[in-house]
C-alpha positions, 0 to 999 in steps of 0.5 A: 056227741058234740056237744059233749066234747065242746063241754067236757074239753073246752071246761077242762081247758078253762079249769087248767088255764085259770085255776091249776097251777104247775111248775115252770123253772121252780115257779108254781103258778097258774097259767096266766102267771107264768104267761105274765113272767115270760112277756116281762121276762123275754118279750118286755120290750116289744110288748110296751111298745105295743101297749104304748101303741095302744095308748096312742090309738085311745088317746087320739081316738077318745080325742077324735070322737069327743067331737066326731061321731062315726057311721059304725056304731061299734066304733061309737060305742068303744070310743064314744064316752062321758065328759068325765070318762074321756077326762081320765081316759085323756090323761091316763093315755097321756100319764103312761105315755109319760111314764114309759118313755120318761118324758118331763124328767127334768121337772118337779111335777115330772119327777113326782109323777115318774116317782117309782112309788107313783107314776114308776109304780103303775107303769113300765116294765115292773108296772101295775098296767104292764100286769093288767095288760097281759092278764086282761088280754090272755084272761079274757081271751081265753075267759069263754073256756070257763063261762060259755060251755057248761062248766058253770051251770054244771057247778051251779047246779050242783053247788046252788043249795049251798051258795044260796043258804049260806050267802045267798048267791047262785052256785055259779058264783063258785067259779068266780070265787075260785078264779078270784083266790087262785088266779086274780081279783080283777078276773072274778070281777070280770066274770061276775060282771060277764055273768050278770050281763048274760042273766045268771045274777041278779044285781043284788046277787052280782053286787054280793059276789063282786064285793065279798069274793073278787079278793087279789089271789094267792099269787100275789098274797104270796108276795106279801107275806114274803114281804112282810115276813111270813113266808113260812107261815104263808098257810096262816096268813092266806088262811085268815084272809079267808076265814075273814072273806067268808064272814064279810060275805055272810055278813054282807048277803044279809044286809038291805042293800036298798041300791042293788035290787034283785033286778036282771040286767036290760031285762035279760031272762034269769038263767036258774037254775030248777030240778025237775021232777023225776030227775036227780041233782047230777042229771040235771047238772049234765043236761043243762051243760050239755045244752049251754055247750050246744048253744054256743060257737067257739068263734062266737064266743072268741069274738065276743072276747075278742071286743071285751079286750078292745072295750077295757083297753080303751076304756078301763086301763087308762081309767086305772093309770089316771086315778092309781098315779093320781092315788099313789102321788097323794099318799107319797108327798101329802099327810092325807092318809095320816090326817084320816087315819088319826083316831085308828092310832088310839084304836091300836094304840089301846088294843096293845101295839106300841105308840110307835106301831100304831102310828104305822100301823094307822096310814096303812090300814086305809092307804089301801084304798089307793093301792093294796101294795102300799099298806105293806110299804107302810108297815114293812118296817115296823118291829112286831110282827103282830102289826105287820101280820094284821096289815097285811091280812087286812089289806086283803080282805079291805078288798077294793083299791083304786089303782086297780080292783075299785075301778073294775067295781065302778067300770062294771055294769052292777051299778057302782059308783066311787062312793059306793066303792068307798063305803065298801071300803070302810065297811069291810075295814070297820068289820075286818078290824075286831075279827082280824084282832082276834086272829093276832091275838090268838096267834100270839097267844099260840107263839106264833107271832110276837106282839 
């Protein structure tokens, strides 16, 4: 009986806490959401300081045990890192340090870094790591009602013939899917990535959906659009960046992927999931979540979130503050994503758009890479909607950027590197490109959008 209310109550918390949305003060969101809008809005103040307080401790203690080695290995394994990791981890303290108390104002580097649209804009009240904080807190803390009591071996099973025909990938990735569109890119990651360390994917399948479903969700896309001009139509716009997500991941289930072999984390004993005999699809599905809920402790399962929220504090968000400023002061006073860019001019410039357009519309399809948001500050301006509806749905099916999601990527334990992360980058940008073009066109062919 116990075991049948940890899995039907503990799965029903998880599903309304990541995926439901409802409305508080006229805002419909998910629960993550509205928690992120009343620290920022009630709390701001109190939380930075505690998430200066954070950076503190990592940058004293990443410094302290670059040459000190402690008896307790947990304290090793969460400060203990790589030359290059206690690099970044050094200066991304430091830089958020730096921007939230507004240290070095009166300099031209300070300046550069405080910048709204670099330093400004990873850091502070209306910060990129302000968001990320909160999220990964309150989302990895209550993770475990979604991943540890059953839920996902119900779903698994159920769902498995269809995951595995069309992608390739287990059932269980369904869940990821979900909490990635509704609620959070970086979550789906997280939960792919959880979920590959405890057997349920191999690392060709862990790779597959981490790289085609973890998209930023609807929340945000929601923001783009309105941005960009297409509130009204917000249904079209999340609707193409689906359709695109799909045939991405179709495309990428079937491609050789020679570094993501179908091998299991540290050996771990593959969770599948095989109907026996004598019993339906649904029995088996209830069974097996009735004895993943039973096999786990609600203290067990808080305490080991509790540590994964210690082990991305430390060891990811500085991570993310250091590349992202870094990443957003390159494309704001250099031409290096307009010299990259360059052919994509000719591109555009022959599939219809103006000379002008496709002189804006060529640095924000790849400027991306360094944050999702500034391809959208790129075209914002730009006179046809045409352009500024391909941006921006392309900024979203691109998938991975640097200030945030492609550090996720590499910090997982799938096997990415920053080279891999940016051949995915390219790729999904490569294929995204013809496909996208075809929904423009469509839709003006429709009236529904001008070139």
């Amino acid at each position: 009986m116990a075991n049948k209310f940890k899995f039907v109550i503990f799965s029903l918390l998880g599903f309304i806490f990541f995926l439901v949305p409802f409305t508080i003060n006229g805002e419909s969101s998910i629960t993550i959401s509205h928690i992120t809008t009343f620290v920022t809005s009630t709390i701001l103040d109190e939380f930075i300081l505690f998430t200066q307080l954070s950076a503190w401790i990592v940058l004293i203690g990443t410094v302290l045990f670059s040459v000190y080695t402690s008896s307790s290995k947990r304290l090793n394994s969460i400060f203990k890192a790589s030359p290059i990791n206690i690099i970044l981890r050094v200066v991304g303290s430091f830089l958020y340090l730096m921007v939230t108390n507004n240290w070095f104002v009166d300099t031209t580097l300070g300046q550069m870094i405080l910048s709204p649209d670099t330093g400004g804009l990873m850091a502070g009240g209306t910060g990129l790591l302000t968001t990320l904080y909160i999220t990964f807190f309150v989302g990895i803390l209550f993770l475990p009602l979604l991943t540890h009591f059953g839920i996902v071996e119900f779903i698994g099973i159920i769902l498995g013939p269809i995951m595995e025909k069309v992608f390739k990938v287990p059932g269980y990735s369904t869940i990821d899917a979900i909490a990635s569109f509704v609620g959070d890119g970086t979550i789906g990651i997280v939960v792919t990535d959880n979920q590959y360390q405890r057997g349920y994917y191999n690392k060709r399948e862990a790779f597959i959906i981490a790289s085609s479903f973890s998209v930023v969700g609807i929340a945000f896309a929601a923001a783009v659009a309105q941005e960009l001009g297409f509130g009204q139509i917000f249904p079209l716009f999340y609707g193409s960046i689906l359709l695109v997500t799909v045939i991405l991941a179709f495309i990428t289930a079937r491609m050789p992927l020679k570094k993501f072999p179908a091998t299991y984390y540290e050996d771990k004993t593959p969770k599948k999931a095989v109907l026996p005999k004598g019993k339906t699809t649904l029995q088996y599905a209830s069974e097996s979540a009735l004895d993943q809920a039973d096999s786990v402790k609600l203290t067990e399962a808080l305490g080991e979130a509790v540590l994964n929220i210690i082990n991305i504090y430390v060891g990811f968000l500085p991570i993310i503050m250091a590349v992202g400023t870094a990443s957003l002061i390159v494309a704001e006073y250099t031409a290096f994503f307009d010299i990259i860019s360059a052919p994509l001019v000719y591109v555009y410039d022959f599939l219809g758009y103006t000379r002008a357009v496709a002189e804006m519309m060529a640095p924000a399809s790849v400027a991306g890479f360094a944050d999702m948001y500034l391809p959208a500050l790129f075209i914002t301006e730009s006179p046809s909607e045409a352009s500024r509806f391909f941006i921006g749905v392309l900024a979203f099916t691109q998938l991975v950027f640097m200030s945030e999601t492609g550090m996720v990527l590499v910090k997982s334990k799938i096997g990415l590197n920053m080279w891999d992360v940016a051949k995915l980058f390219i790729f999904r940008t490569i294929i995204s490109i013809p496909i996208l073009m075809g929904i423009t066109y469509a839709l003006s062919f429709m009236g529904i959008i001008a070139f």
